[in-house]
C-alpha positions in Angstrom: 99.8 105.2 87.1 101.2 107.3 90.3 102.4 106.2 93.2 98.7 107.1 94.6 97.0 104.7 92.2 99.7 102.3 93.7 98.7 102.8 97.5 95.5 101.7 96.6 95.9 98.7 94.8 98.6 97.8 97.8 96.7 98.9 100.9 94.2 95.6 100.8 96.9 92.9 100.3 98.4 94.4 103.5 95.5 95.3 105.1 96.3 92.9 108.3 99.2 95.0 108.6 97.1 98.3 109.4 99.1 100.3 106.7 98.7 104.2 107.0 99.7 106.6 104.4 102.2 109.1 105.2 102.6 112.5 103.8 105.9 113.9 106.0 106.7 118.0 105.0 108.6 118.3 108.0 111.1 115.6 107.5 112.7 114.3 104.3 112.8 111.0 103.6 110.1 109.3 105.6 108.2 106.2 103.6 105.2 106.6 102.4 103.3 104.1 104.0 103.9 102.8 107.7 102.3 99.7 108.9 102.1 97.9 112.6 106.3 96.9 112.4 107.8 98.8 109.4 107.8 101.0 106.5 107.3 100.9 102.5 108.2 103.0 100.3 106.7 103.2 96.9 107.9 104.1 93.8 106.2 103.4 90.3 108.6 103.4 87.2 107.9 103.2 83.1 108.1 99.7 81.5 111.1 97.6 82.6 110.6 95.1 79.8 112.2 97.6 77.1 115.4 98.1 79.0 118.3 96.4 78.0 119.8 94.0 81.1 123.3 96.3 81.4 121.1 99.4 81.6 120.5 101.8 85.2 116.7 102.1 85.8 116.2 105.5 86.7 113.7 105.6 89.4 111.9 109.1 89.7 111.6 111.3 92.6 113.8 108.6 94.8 115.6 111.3 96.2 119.2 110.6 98.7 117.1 111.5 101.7 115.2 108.3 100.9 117.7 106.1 100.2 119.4 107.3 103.5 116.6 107.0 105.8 116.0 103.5 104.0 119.3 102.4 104.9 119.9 103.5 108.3 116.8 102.6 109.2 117.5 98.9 108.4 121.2 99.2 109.8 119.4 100.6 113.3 117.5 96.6 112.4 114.3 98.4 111.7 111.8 97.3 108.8 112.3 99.2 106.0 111.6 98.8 102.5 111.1 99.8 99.3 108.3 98.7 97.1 108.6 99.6 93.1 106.1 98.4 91.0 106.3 98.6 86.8 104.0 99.5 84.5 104.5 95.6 82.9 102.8 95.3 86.6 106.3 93.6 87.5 106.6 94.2 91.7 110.0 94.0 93.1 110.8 94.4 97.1 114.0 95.7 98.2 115.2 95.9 101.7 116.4 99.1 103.0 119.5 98.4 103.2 120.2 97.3 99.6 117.9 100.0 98.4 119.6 102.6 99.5 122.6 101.0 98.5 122.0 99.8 94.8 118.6 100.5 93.5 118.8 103.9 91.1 122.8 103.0 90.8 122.9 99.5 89.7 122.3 97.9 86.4 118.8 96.2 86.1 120.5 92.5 85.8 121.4 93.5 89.2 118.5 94.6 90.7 116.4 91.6 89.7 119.0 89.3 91.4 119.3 91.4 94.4 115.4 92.3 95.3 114.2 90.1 98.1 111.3 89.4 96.4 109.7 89.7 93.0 106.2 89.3 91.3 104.4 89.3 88.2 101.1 90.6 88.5 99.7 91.5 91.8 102.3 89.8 94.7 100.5 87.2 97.0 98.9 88.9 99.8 100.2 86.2 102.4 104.1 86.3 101.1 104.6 90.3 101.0 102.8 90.4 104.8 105.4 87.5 105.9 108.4 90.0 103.7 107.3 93.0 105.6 106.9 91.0 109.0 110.6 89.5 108.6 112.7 90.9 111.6 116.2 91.9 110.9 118.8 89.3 112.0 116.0 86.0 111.1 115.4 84.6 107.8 115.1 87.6 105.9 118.4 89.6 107.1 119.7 85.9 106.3 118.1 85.9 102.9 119.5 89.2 101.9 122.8 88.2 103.1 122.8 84.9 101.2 121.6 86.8 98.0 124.4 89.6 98.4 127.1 86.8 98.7 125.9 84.6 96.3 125.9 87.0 93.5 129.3 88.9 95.0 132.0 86.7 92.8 130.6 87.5 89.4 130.2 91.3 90.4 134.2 91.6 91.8 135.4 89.1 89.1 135.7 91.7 86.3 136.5 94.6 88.6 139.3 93.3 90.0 137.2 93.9 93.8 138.6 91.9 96.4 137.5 91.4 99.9 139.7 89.8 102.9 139.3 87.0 104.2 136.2 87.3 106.8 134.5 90.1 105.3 131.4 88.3 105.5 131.5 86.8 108.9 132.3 90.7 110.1 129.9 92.1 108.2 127.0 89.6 109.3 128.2 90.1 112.9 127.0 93.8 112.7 130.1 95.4 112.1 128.8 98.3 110.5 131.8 100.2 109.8 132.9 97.3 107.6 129.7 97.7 106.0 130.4 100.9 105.0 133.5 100.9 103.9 131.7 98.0 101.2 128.9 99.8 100.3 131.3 102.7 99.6 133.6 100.3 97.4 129.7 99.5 95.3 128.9 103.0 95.0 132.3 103.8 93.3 132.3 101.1 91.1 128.5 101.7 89.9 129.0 105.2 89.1 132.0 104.5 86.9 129.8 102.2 84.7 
């Protein structure tokens, strides 16, 4: 299957949303498909299901450019995100933010605690239209908050990461600089693994 084949089993379970496909030459890194408040990006990958739990999942042709726009855009409180599905017809929905942060880099254990939202078979077409409506700053900034920090003890434990006091309180205030210097502290550790 191709990311093609993808678009149109997606474009009717967002239909409400008046998705339109985007082919960008000018600019790297645009989504592939925008809708009436946001942007997806789709990617298609192999058969998660034969992976082992500690191993990367290489996702093709999701290039920095991507990742980048991904993230910024969500840091500027747009709606970006990115969409994979698996040929076990597994769906997972990353926002920008941790996309371009942790998807490609991080172990798959990771990633299937860390999407905000995950399907088997075809995802509900009334729950991915309420993911992509979510604004940055309600529920769903909230969600991907409380899913980063819920997780973030067993990820530092064994690599001796430590945070000060406050990180998170500054870092869901906006301060974006903080932000950085974190996600810079995850990349590093990621790409000793």
């Amino acid at each position: 299957m191709s990311e093609q084949l993808m678009w149109k089993t997606l474009r009717p379970l967002i239909a409400s949303l008046d998705p339109v496909r985007i082919e960008v030459k000018f600019s790297e890194g645009v989504p592939d498909v925008n809708y009436s408040v946001g942007w997806v990006e789709l990617k298609y990958v192999g058969s998660w299901d034969l992976m082992k739990s500690g191993d990367r999942p290489r996702i093709a042709h999701f290039t920095e450019e991507q990742r980048q726009w991904l993230r910024r855009r969500w840091l500027a409180k747009g709606l970006a995100w990115l969409l994979i599905r698996s040929a076990d017809d597994e769906w997972f929905l990353f926002d920008g933010g941790t996309a371009g942060l942790l998807v490609g880099l991080a172990p798959l254990h990771d990633l299937r605690t860390r999407c905000a939202a995950h399907w088997r078979g075809l995802p509900v077409p009334s729950e991915l239209c309420e993911w992509l409506t979510g604004r940055p700053g309600d529920w769903a900034d909230n969600l991907k908050m409380a899913r980063l920090w819920a997780n973030l003890d067993s990820f530092t434990a064994d690599r001796n990461l430590r945070l000060p006091v406050g990180t998170v309180l500054r870092i869901e205030q906006g301060n974006q600089e903080l932000y950085k210097q974190f996600e810079g502290q995850l990349r590093e550790l990621y790409s000793q693994r």
